[in-house]
C-alpha positions in Angstrom: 21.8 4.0 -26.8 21.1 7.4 -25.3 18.2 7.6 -22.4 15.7 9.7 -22.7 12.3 10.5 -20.9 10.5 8.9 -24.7 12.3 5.6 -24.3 13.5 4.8 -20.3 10.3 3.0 -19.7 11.0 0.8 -22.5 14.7 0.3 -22.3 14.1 -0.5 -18.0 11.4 -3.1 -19.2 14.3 -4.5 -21.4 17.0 -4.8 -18.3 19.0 -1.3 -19.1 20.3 -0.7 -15.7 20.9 2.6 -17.6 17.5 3.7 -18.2 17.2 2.7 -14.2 19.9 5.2 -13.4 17.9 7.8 -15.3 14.9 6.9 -13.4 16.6 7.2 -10.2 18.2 10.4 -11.2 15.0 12.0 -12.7 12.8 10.8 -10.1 14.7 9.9 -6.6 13.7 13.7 -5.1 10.0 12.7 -6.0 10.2 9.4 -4.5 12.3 10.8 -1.2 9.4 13.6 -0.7 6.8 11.0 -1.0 8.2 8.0 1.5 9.3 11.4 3.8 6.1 12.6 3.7 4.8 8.8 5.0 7.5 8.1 6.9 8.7 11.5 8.3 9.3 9.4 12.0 11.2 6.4 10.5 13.9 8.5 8.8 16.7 5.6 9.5 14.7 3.6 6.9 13.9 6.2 4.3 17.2 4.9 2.2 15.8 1.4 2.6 12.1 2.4 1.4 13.5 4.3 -1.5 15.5 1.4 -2.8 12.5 -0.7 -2.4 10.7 1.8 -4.6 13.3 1.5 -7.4 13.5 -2.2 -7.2 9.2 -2.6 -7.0 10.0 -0.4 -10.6 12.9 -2.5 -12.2 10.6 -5.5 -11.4 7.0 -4.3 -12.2 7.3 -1.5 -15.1 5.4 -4.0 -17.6 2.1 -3.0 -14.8 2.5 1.0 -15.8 -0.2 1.8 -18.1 1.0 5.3 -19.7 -3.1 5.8 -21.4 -4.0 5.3 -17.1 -1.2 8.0 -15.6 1.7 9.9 -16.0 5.2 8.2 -15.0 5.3 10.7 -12.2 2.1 9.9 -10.6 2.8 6.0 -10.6 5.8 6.1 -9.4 4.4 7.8 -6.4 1.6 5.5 -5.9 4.5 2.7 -6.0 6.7 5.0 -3.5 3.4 5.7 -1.4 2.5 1.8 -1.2 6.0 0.9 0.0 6.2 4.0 2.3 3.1 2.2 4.1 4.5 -1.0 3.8 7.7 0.3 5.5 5.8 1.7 8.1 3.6 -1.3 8.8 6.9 -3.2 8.9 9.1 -0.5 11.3 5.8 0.4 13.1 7.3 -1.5 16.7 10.0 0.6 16.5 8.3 4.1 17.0 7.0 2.2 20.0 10.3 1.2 21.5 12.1 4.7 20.9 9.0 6.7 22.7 9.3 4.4 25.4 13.4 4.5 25.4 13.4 8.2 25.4 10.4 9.0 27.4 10.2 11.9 25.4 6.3 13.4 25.6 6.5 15.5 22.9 8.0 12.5 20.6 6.0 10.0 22.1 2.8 12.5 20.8 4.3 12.6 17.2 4.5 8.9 16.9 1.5 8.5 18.1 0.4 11.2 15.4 1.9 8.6 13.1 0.6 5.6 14.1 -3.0 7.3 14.1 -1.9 8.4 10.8 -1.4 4.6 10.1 -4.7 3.5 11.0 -6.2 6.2 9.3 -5.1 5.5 5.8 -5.4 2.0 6.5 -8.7 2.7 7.4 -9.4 4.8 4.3 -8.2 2.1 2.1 -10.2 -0.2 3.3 -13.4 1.6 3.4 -12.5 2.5 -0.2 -12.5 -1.3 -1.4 -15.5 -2.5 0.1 -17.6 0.7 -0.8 -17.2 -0.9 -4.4 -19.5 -4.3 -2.7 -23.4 -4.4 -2.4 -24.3 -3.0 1.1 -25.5 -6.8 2.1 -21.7 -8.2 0.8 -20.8 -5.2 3.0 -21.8 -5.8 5.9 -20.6 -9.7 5.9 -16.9 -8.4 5.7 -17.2 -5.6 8.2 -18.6 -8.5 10.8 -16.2 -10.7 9.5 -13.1 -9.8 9.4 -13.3 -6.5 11.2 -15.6 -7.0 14.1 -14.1 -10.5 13.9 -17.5 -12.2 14.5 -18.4 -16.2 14.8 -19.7 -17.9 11.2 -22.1 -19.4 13.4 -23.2 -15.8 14.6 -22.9 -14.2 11.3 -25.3 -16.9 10.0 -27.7 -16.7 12.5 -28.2 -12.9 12.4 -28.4 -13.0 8.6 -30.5 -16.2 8.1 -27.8 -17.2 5.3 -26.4 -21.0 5.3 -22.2 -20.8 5.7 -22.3 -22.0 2.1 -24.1 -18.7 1.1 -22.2 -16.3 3.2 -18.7 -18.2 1.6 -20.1 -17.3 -1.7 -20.8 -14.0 -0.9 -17.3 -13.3 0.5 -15.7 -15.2 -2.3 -17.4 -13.1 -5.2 -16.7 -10.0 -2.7 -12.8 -10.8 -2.8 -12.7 -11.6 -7.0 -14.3 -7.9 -6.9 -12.1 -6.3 -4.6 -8.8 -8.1 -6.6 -10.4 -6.9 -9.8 -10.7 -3.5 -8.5 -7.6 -2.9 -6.7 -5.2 -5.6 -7.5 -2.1 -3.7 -6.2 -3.3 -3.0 -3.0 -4.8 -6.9 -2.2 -1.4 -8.6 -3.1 -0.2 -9.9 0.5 3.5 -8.8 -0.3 2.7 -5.6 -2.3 5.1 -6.0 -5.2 4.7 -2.3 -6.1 
C-alpha cells in the first residue's frame, strides 16, 4: 500500500512502520525546529528529543483529533511537550557545563534558558488554574505553590480540611478535564 498525506495517520494507528517513515520524512525538519527552538542549549540531546517525539506519535496517534487541528500543529504541540520535558530532565546539566567552563557569556545564556524554563512553566500553570473559581484558586496557589500548612490554610480560610480536600479534588478532575496532556506525570505526548 502506497503512503500518502490522506491515509499515514490511519495506516501508523494500524502499526505501518511505513506510514512512520513518511511521518518522519514529512515532518522531522518541523519537529527539529521546534525541540531547537526549546532546547537550543541542550543540542547533545536534540536526536534524543526528536526520537521521543516520533515514538510519543507511533504510541498516541489514536489522541489526534483531525476536526480539533491540523497534523502539523499537533505534532508540534507533541514535539513542544517533550522539548520541555527534555529540558526539565537535562536541566542539571546546563548547570554543570556553566560551571565547568566558567564561561560568562554561556553561563548568561543558560541562565536565559533556565528563566525561559520557569517562565513557560509558569505560563502553563497560570493557564490551568485560571480555568478554577478564584476561591479554588487561591487554595492551590497556597497549597502547592507557597507550600503552606493545611492547618494554616484552614485557619485563614475558615474551611474544615474535609472542605478544602474537596475543593482541590474537584479543582484537579477540572484541570485533568481541561488539559489532560499536560497533567499526566510522565507526559506520554
Amino acid at each position: 500500500m502506497k503512503i500518502t498525506e490522506q491515509n499515514f495517520i490511519k495506516e501508523i494507528g494500524l502499526g505501518n512502520e511505513k506510514a512512520l517513515e513518511y511521518c518522519m520524512l514529512h515532518y522531522g525538519g518541523l519537529v527539529r525546529s521546534v525541540i531547537h527552538r526549546h532546547i537550543g542549549s541542550l543540542t547533545q540531546y536534540e536526536e534524543d528529543c526528536i526520537n521521543e517525539v516520533f515514538f510519543a506519535v507511533w504510541e498516541n496517534i489514536t489522541s489526534y483529533r483531525p476536526e480539533k487541528n491540523p497534523f502539523a500543529n499537533w505534532i508540534a504541540g507533541v514535539a513542544r511537550l517533550k522539548a520541555l520535558d527534555c529540558l526539565r530532565r537535562y536541566s542539571h546539566h546546563l548547570m554543570e557545563h556553566s560551571w565547568e567552563e566558567n564561561l560568562p557569556a554561556t553561563a548568561a545564556r543558560e541562565d536565559t534558558a533556565l528563566q525561559a524554563i520557569e517562565e513557560e512553566i509558569s505560563r502553563e500553570t497560570q493557564q490551568m488554574l485560571d480555568c478554577l473559581k478564584p476561591q479554588d484558586r487561591d487554595l492551590f496557589l497556597r497549597l502547592y505553590v507557597e507550600e503552606q500548612d493545611m492547618e494554616e490554610i484552614s485557619r485563614d480560610t475558615g474551611m474544615s480540611r474535609p472542605v478544602i480536600y474537596n475543593h482541590l479534588s474537584r479543582g484537579k478532575r477540572k484541570i485533568r478535564k481541561l488539559f489532560p496532556d499536560k497533567t499526566r506525570k510522565e507526559t506520554k505526548l
